[in-house]
DRENSE-111546 format. One line per field, with one value per residue (C-alpha): x, y, z; residue number from 1. Coordinates in Angstrom, 3 decimals. Layout:
<milos>
xx = (X;...)
yy = (Y;...)
zz = (Z;...)
n = (NUM;...)
</milos>
This chain:
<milos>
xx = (-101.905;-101.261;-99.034;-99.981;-98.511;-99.386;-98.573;-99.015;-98.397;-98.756;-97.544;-98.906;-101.524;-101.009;-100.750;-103.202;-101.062;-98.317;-100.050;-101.556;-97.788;-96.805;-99.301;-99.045;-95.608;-97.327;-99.244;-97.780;-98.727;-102.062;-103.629;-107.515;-107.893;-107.163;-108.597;-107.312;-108.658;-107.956;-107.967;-106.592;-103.430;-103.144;-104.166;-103.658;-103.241;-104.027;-103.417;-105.637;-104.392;-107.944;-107.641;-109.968;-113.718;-113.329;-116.746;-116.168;-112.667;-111.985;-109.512;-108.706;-111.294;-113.282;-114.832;-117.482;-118.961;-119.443;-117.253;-114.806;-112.715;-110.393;-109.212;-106.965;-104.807;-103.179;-100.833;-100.715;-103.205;-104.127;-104.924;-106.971;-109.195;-112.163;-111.490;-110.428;-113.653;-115.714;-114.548;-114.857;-118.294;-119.010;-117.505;-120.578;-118.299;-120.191;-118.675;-119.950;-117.816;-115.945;-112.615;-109.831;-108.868;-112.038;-110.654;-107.723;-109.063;-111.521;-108.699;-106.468;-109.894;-110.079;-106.724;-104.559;-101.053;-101.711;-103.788;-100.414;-99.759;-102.934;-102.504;-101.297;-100.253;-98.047;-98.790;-97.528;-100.193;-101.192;-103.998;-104.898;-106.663;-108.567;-109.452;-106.336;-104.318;-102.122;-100.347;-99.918;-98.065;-96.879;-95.018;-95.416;-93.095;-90.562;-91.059;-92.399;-94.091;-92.088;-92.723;-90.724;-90.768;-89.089;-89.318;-89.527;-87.531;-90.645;-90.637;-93.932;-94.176;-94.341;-94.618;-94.966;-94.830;-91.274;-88.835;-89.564;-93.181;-91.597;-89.155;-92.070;-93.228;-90.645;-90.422;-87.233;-83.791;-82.474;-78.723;-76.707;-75.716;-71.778;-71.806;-75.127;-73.460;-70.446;-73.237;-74.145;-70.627;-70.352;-74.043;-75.414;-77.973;-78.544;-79.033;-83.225;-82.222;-80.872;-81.531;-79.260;-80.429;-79.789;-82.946;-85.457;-85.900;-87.249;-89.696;-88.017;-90.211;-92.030;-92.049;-94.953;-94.411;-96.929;-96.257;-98.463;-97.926;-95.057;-93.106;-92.214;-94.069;-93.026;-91.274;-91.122;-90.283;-93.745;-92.329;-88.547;-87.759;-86.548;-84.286;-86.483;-85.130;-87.689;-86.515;-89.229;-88.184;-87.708;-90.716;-92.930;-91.014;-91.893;-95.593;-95.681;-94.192;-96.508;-99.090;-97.889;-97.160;-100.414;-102.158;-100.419;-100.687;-104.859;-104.389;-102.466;-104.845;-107.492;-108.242;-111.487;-109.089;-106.772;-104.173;-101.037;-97.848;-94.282;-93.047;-89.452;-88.689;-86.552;-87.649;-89.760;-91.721;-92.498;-93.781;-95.711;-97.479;-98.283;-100.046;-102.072;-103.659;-104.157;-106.068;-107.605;-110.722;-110.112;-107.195;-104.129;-101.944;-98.378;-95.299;-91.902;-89.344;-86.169;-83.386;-81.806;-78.846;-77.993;-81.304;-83.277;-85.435;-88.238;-87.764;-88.434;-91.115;-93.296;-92.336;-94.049;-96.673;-98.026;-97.872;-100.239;-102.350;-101.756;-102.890;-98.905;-97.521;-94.158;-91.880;-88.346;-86.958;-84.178;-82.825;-82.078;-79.712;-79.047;-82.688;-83.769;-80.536;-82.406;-85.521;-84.459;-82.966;-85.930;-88.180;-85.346;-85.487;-81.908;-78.974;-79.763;-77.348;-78.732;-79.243;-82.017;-83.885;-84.190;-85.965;-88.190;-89.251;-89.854;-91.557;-93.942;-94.581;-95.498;-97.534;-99.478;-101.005;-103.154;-103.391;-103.284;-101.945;-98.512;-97.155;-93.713;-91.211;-89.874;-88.137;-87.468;-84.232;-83.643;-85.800;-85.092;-81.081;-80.847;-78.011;-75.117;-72.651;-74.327;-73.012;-69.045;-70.462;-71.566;-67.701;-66.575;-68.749;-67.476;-64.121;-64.165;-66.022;-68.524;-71.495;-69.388;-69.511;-66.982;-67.659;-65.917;-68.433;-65.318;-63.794;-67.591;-68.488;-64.935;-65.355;-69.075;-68.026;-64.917;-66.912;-70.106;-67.946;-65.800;-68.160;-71.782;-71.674;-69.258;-70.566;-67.175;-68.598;-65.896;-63.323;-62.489;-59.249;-60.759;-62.886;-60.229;-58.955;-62.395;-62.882;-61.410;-61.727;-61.632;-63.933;-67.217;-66.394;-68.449;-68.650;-71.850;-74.608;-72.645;-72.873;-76.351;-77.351;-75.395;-78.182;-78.889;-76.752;-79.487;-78.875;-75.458;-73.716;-75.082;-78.313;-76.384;-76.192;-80.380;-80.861;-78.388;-80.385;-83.586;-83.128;-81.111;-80.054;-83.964;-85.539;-82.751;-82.385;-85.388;-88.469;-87.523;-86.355;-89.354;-91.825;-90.484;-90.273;-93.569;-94.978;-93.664;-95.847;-98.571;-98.923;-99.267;-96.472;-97.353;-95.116;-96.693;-92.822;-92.814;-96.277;-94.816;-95.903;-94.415;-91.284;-91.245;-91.549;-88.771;-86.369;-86.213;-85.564;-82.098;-80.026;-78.690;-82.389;-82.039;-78.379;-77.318;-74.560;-73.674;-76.640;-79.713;-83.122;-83.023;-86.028;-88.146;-87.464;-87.616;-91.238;-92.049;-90.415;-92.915;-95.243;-92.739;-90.392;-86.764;-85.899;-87.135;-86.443;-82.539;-81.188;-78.507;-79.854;-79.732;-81.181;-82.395;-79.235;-77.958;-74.698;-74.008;-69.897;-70.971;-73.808;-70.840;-69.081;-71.841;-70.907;-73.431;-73.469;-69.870;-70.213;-72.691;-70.716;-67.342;-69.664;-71.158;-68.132;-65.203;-67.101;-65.319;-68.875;-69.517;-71.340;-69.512;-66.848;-68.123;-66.948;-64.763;-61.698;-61.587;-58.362;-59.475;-62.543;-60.683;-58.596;-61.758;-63.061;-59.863;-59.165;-62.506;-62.367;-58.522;-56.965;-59.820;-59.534;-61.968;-64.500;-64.488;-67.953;-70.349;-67.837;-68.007;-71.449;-72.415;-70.739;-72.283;-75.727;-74.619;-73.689;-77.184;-79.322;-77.042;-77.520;-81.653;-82.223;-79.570;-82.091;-83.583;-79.999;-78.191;-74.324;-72.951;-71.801;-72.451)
yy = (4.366;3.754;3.142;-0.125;-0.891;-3.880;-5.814;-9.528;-10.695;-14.280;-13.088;-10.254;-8.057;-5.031;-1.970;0.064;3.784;1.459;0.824;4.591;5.767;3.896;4.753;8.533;8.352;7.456;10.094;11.195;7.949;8.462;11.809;11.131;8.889;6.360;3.660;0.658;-2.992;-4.636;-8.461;-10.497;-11.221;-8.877;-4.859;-3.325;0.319;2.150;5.497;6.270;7.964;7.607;6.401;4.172;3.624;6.412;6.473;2.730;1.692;2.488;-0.099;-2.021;-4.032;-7.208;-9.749;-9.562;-6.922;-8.879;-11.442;-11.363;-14.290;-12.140;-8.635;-6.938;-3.487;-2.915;-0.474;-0.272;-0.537;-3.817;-2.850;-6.030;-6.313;-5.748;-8.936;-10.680;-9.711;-10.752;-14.207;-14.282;-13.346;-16.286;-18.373;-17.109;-14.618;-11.199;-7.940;-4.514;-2.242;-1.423;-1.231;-3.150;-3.821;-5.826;-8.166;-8.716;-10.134;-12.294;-13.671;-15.024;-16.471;-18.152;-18.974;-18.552;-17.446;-18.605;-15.313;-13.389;-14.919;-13.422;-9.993;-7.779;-4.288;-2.732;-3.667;-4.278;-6.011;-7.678;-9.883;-11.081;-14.618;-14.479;-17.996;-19.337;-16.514;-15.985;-12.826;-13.403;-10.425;-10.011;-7.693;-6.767;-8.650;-5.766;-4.212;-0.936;-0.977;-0.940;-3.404;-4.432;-6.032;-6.913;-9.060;-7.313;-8.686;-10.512;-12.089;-9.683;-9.246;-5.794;-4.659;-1.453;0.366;2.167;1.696;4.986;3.273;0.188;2.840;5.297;2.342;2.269;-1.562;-1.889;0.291;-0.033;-1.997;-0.366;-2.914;-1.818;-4.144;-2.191;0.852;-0.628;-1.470;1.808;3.409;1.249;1.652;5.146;3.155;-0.049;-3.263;-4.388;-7.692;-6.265;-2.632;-0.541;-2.339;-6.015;-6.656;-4.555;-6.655;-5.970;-8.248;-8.965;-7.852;-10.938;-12.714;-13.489;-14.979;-16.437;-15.644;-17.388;-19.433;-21.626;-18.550;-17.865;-20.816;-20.018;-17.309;-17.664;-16.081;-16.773;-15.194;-14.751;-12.823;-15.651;-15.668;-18.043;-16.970;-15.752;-16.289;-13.525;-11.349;-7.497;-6.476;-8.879;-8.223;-4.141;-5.097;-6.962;-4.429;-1.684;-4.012;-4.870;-1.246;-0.078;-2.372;-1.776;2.031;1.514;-0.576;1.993;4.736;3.264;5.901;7.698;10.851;12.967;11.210;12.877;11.817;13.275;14.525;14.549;14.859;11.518;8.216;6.450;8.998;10.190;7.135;6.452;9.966;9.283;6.292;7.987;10.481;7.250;5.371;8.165;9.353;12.841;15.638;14.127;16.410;16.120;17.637;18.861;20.618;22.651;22.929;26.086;24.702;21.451;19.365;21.720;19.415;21.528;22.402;18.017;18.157;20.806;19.279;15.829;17.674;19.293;15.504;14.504;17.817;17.537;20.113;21.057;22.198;23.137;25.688;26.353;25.370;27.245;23.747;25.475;22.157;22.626;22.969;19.743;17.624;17.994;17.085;14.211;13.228;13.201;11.334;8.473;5.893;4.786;6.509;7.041;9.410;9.302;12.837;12.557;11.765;15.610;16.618;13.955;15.012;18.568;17.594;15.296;17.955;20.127;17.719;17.361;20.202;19.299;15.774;12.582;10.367;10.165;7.937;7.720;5.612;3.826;0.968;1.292;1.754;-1.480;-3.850;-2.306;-1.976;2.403;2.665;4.208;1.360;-1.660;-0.112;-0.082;-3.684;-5.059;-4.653;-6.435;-9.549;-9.292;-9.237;-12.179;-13.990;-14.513;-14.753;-17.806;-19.892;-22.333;-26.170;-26.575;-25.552;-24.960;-22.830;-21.403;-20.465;-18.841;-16.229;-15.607;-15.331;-12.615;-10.532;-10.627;-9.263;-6.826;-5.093;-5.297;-6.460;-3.803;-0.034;1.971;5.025;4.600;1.807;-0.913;0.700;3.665;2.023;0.209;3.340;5.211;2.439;1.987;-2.051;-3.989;-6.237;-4.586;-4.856;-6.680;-7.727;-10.451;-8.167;-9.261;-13.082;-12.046;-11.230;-13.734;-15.113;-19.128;-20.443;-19.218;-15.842;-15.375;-12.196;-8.648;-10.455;-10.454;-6.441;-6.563;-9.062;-7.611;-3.700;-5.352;-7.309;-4.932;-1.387;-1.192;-1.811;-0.818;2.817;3.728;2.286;3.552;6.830;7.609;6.037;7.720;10.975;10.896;9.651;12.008;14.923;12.342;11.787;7.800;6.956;4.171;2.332;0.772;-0.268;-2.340;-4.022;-7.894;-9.375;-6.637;-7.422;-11.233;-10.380;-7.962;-9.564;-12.714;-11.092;-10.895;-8.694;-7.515;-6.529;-3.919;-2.433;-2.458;-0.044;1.653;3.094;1.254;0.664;-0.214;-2.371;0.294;3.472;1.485;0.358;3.669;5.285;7.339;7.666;9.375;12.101;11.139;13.994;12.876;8.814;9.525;12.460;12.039;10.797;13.204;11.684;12.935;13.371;16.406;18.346;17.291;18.543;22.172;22.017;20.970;24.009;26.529;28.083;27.179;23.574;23.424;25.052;22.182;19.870;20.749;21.525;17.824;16.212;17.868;18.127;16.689;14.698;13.426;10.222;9.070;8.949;5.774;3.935;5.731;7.263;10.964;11.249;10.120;11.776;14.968;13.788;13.342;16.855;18.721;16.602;17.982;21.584;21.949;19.938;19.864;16.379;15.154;12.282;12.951;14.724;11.492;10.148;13.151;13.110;10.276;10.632;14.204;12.091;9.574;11.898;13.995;10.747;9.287;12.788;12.684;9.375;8.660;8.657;5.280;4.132;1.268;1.912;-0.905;-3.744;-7.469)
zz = (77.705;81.587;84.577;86.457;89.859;92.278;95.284;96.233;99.697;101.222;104.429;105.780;105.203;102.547;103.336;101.359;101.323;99.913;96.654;96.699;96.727;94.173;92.198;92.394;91.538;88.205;87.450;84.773;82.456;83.392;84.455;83.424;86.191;88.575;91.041;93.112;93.452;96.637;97.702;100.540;99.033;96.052;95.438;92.363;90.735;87.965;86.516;83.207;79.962;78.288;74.526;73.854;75.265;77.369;79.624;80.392;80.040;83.943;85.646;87.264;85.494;86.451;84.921;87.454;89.290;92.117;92.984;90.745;89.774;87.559;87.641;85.652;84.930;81.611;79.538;76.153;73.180;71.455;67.630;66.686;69.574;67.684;65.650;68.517;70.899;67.504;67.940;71.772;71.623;68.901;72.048;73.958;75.630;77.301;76.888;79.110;77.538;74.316;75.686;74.600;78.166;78.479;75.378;76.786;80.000;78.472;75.644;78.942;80.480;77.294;75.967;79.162;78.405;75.257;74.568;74.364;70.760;69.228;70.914;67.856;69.416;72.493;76.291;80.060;81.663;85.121;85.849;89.157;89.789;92.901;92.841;92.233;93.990;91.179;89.148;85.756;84.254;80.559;77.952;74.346;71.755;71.516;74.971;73.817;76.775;80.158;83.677;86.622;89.399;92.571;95.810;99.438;102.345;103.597;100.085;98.702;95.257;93.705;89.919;88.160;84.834;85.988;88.591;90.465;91.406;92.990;94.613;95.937;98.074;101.006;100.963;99.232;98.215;95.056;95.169;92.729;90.241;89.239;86.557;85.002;85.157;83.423;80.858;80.530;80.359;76.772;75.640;77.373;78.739;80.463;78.456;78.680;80.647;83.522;85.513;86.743;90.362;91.386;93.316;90.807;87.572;84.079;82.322;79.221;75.278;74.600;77.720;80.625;84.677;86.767;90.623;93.348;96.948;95.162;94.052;90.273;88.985;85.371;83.396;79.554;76.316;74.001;70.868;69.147;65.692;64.090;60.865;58.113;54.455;52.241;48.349;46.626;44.389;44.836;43.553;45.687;48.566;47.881;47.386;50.563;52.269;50.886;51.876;55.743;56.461;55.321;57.235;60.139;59.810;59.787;62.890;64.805;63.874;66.588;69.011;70.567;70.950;68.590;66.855;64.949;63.534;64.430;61.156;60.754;57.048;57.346;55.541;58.143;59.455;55.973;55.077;58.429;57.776;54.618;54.849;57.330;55.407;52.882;55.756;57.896;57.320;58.789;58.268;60.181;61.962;61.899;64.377;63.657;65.485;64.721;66.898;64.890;62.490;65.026;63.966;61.344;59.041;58.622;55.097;54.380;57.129;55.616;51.716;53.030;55.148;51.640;50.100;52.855;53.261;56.669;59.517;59.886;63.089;63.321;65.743;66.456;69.888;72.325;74.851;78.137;78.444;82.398;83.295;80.645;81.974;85.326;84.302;82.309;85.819;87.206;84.370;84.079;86.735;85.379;83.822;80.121;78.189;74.611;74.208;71.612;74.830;75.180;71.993;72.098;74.889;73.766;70.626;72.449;74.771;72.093;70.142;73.419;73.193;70.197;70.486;72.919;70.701;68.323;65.498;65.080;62.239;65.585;64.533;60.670;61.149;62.849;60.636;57.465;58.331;58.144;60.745;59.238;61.028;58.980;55.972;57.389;58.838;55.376;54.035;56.801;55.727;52.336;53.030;56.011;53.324;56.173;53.627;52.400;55.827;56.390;55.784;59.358;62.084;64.849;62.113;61.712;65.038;66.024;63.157;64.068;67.539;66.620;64.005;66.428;69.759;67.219;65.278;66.637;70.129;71.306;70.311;72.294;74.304;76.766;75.150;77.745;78.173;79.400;81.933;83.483;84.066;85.937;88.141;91.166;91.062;87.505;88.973;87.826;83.852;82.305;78.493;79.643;77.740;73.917;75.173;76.205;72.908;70.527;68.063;66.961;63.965;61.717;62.099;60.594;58.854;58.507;60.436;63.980;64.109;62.756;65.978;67.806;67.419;67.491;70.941;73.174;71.464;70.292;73.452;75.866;74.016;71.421;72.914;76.314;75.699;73.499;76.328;78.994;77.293;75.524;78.847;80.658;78.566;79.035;75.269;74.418;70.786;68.623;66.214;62.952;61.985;64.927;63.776;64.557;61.196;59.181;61.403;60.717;57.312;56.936;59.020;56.885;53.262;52.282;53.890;50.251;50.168;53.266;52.836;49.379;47.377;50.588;52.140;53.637;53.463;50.081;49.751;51.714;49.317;46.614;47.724;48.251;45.120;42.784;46.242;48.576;47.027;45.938;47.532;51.104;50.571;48.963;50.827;54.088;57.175;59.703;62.814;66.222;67.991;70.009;69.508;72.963;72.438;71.681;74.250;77.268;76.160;76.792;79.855;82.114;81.045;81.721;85.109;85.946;84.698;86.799;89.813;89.779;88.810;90.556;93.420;96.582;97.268;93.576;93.797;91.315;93.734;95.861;93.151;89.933;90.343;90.693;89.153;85.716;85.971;86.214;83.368;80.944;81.582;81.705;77.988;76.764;78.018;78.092;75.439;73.303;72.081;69.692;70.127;74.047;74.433;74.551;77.329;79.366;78.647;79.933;83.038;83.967;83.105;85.510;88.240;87.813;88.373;91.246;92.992;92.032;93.000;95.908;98.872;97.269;96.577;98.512;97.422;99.412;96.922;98.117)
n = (1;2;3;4;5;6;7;8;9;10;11;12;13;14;15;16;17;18;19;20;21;22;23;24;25;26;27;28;29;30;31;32;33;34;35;36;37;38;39;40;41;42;43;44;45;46;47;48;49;50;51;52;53;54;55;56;57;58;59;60;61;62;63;64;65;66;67;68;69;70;71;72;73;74;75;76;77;78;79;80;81;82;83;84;85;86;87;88;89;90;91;92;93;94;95;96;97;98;99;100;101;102;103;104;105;106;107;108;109;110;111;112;113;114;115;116;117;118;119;120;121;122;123;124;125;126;127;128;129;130;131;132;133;134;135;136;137;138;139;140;141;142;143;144;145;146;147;148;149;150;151;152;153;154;155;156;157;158;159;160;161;162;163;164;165;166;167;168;169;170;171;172;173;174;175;176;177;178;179;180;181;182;183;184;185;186;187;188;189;190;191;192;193;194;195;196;197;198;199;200;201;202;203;204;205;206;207;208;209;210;211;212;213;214;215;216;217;218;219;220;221;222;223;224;225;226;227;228;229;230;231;232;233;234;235;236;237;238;239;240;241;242;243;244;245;246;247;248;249;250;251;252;253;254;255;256;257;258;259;260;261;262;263;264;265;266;267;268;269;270;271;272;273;274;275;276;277;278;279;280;281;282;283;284;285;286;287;288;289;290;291;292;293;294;295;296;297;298;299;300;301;302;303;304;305;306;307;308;309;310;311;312;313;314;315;316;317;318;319;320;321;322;323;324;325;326;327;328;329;330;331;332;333;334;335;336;337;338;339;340;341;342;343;344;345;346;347;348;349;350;351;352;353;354;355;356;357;358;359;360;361;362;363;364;365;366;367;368;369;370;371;372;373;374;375;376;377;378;379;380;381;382;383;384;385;386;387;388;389;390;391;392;393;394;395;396;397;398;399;400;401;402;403;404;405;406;407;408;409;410;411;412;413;414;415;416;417;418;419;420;421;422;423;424;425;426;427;428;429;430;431;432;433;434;435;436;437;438;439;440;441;442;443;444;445;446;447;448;449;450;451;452;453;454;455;456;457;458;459;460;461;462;463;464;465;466;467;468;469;470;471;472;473;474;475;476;477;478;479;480;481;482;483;484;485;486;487;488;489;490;491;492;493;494;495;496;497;498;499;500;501;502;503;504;505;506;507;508;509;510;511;512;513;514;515;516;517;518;519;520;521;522;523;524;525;526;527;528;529;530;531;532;533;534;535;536;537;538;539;540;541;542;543;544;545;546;547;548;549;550;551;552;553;554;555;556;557;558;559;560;561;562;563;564;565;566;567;568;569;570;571;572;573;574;575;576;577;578;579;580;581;582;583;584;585;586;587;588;589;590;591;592;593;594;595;596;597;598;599;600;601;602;603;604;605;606)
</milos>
């Protein structure tokens, strides 16, 4: 695990302390090591998180010591590249390390672009073609890894692992997108096509750009999770699953340094652990965390933690919320208000201090349909008769299009109403993120929320809170749920397969039945979240609160109106209305990052 970083310039030479900036303001992804390439037109950075190969896996890498013709800098972990460098070498294909970085820069001298559709794991990567003077950067199929990039006045290229990178190099300001933070108001965080800036861009999961003299000569999507039915019966479908999960498991377990599993008790994690201790040839280690009676799943951790004789670490935690709001400030490079943000942050600092490396259920929720909302979602397909789809496709696509905007498009933070009210203009609501997201005809029913989670609320909210946080304790989280063939699998069985008699995961806990206790696999989901309403009333989180947003120089203020902010807080700590704590929430979240990050902030709206 790594931060990368570059530059390419046609125009002008490149200023060397430009790329050294924006590299230290990645240490944190990578505090083993670092080192810079340079070239006419292009100089790259790397910071080092060392995993695997870890006396010659040093980047940037060549393929060439002298003279090179490529040269590359990656993030991320690659699970297959043994198999893969097996076959290279059969191609006649050298190899001076053992490093999976190495395998990935020979599979794109092979295979091109192409490469990206063998490449089973998590990764941001940028390879530089000095012969052709041309960037080729790519990202993993679900985005667990993060890259952006943006374009200087003078038209040079730069890229980076987070935003605050691109930011740390002086070249640009970041033009506060209103619509993004509209985004955000509805979602707590920013949907993973846009940023919260106009001129900074994401690379979309799954998709790869090639940048040289012409400009953006291409930018394309190499892989979708497509709906193709499966007809199997249960039982196959549980033995393929038990099959697919194990596999992946094994896969994720590659590592030359410690490797553990966060434990929470739940379903997925359970599972995830215990097919480690079923794969790995060692003791695995697992991590849990109580939060006193707010998130307190120890007693399932430690019952799960004996099924897998694991080397068990668990501790209570006190939040000092004001001091962990501002950190969280500081580790965000946009305004994220999903509070579980915070103790997975904690946790992975604590599993740090045993281990480099983390596996997490990440993403079992999503593909095998555990959200508590597809439940309430499933009775509205029954009663629409949407299973039943109209012989009339105008009749067809008008329902799709009303139950998709209703009930999964649209999760309400702050209701529409409600945001009409905070701005001071209209002008800057924006719905486009639900059009954004609006699957093929194939995907139809209880499958829009799956591809709905899957493409924005998955990468948008889980995979980036739980790489920036981990990241951020310099501790590198895997996700065997998120294994793309176990994902292709699951996402085409029936969806009475996934959420079925009111709760979900069905098909999953029944796979697992007689292997994982009933007890863990049937009881309530609990989930990571905060109590965020009784943490705003604690005194000092309240004070912070009223001093950032009442304050006569709120940033907030350039563009929301004061007048219903005032109205929020005083009818959360006044008038005690329910359901208002996420709303104020997010704003004091928005305010805290506006005030951290304002001195690389353009305000000015075009």
């Amino acid at each position: 695990m790594c931060g990368i970083c570059g530059i390419v310039s046609f125009k002008s030479p490149i200023d060397i302390e430009v790329v050294k900036r924006m590299n230290d303001a990645l240490y944190h992804r990578g505090p083993d090591g670092f080192g810079y390439s340079h070239f006419p037109n292009c100089s790259l950075g790397h910071r080092r998180l060392a995993i695997i190969d870890l006396v010659s896996g040093h980047q940037p890498m060549a393929d060439k010591e002298d003279a090179p013709s490529y040269t590359i800098v990656y993030n991320g972990e690659v699970y297959n590249y043994k198999e893969i460098r097996d076959k290279l070498k059969q191609m006649g294909h050298g190899f001076r390390t053992n490093s999976d970085t190495e395998v990935v820069l020979a599979s794109y001298i092979a295979y091109g672009p192409e490469c990206l559709r063998i490449l089973n794991g998590m990764f941001a990567v940028a390879i530089w073609n000095e012969a052709k003077e041309e960037l080729f950067l790519a990202r993993d199929r679900f985005g667990q890894k993060p890259l952006y990039y943006a374009f200087t006045e003078k038209g040079d290229l730069l890229f980076a692992s987070e935003i605050k990178a691109i930011l740390a190099s002086g070249l640009i300001k970041g033009k506060l997108d209103y619509r993004a933070v509209d985004n955000y108001l509805t979602l707590l965080y920013v949907p993973p096509y846009r940023t919260i800036f106009k001129n900074i861009h994401v690379l979309e999961p799954a998709s790869y750009l090639i940048y040289n003299q012409g400009g953006m000569e291409k930018k394309e999507k190499y892989w979708r999770l497509d709906y193709k039915e499966i007809k199997i019966k249960e039982e196959e479908a549980c033995e393929e699953i038990r099959r697919l999960l194990k596999n992946a498991v094994k896969r994720h377990l590659v590592s030359d340094v410690p490797i553990g599993s966060f434990l929470s008790g739940g379903v997925d994690s359970s599972i995830v652990s215990y097919l480690m201790k079923e794969t790995s040839e060692e003791k695995i280690k697992t991590f849990s965390v109580g939060f006193g009676n707010y998130i307190n799943e120890l007693p399932y951790a430690k019952e799960v933690s004996v099924l897998c004789a694991s080397d068990h670490h668990e501790m209570q935690m006190d939040i000092d919320v004001p001091v962990l709001l501002l950190e969280m400030a500081k580790c965000y490079d946009e305004p994220f208000a999903d509070s579980s943000n915070i103790p997975t942050f904690l946790i992975s600092k604590y599993a740090k201090q045993n281990v480099k490396v983390i596996l997490t259920g990440d993403g079992g929720d999503e593909t095998f349909g555990g959200y508590g909302w597809y439940f309430n979602l499933d009775k509205v397909v029954e009663k629409r008769g949407i299973k039943k789809w109209a012989k009339s496709l105008v009749f067809r696509e008008k329902l799709k299009n009303q139950y998709y905007f209703t009930h999964v498009g649209r999760m309400k933070y702050l209701s529409p109403q409600e945001k009409q009210a905070i701005w001071r203009t209209s002008q800057f609501i924006d719905d486009e993120y639900v059009y954004y997201y609006f699957p093929n005809d194939s995907v139809r029913g209880l499958n829009e929320a799956f591809f709905f989670d899957i493409n924005c609320y998955l990468p948008g909210d889980i995979l980036a809170k739980v790489d920036r946080s981990s990241m951020w304790a310099s501790l590198e989280s895997r996700a065997p749920f998120l294994d793309h063939e176990l994902a292709e699998f699951t996402f085409s069985l029936p969806c009475s397969y996934k959420v079925q008699g009111g709760t979900g995961k069905s098909i999953l806990k029944k796979a697992f039945q007689g292997i994982i206790p009933d007890s863990i696999l049937y009881r309530s989901k609990q989930g990571f979240g905060a109590p965020v309403g009784h943490w705003l009333r604690q005194p000092a989180v309240r004070n912070m609160t009223i001093r950032y947003l009442k304050s006569p120089d709120a940033k907030v203020g350039k563009f929301f109106s004061m007048e219903s902010v005032a109205r929020l807080i005083d009818g959360f700590f006044e008038r005690d209305k329910g359901g208002s704590g996420y709303k104020l929430w997010a704003l004091l979240v928005l305010e805290m990052w506006l005030e951290q990050w304002s001195h690389y902030i353009d305000f000015v709206d075009d």
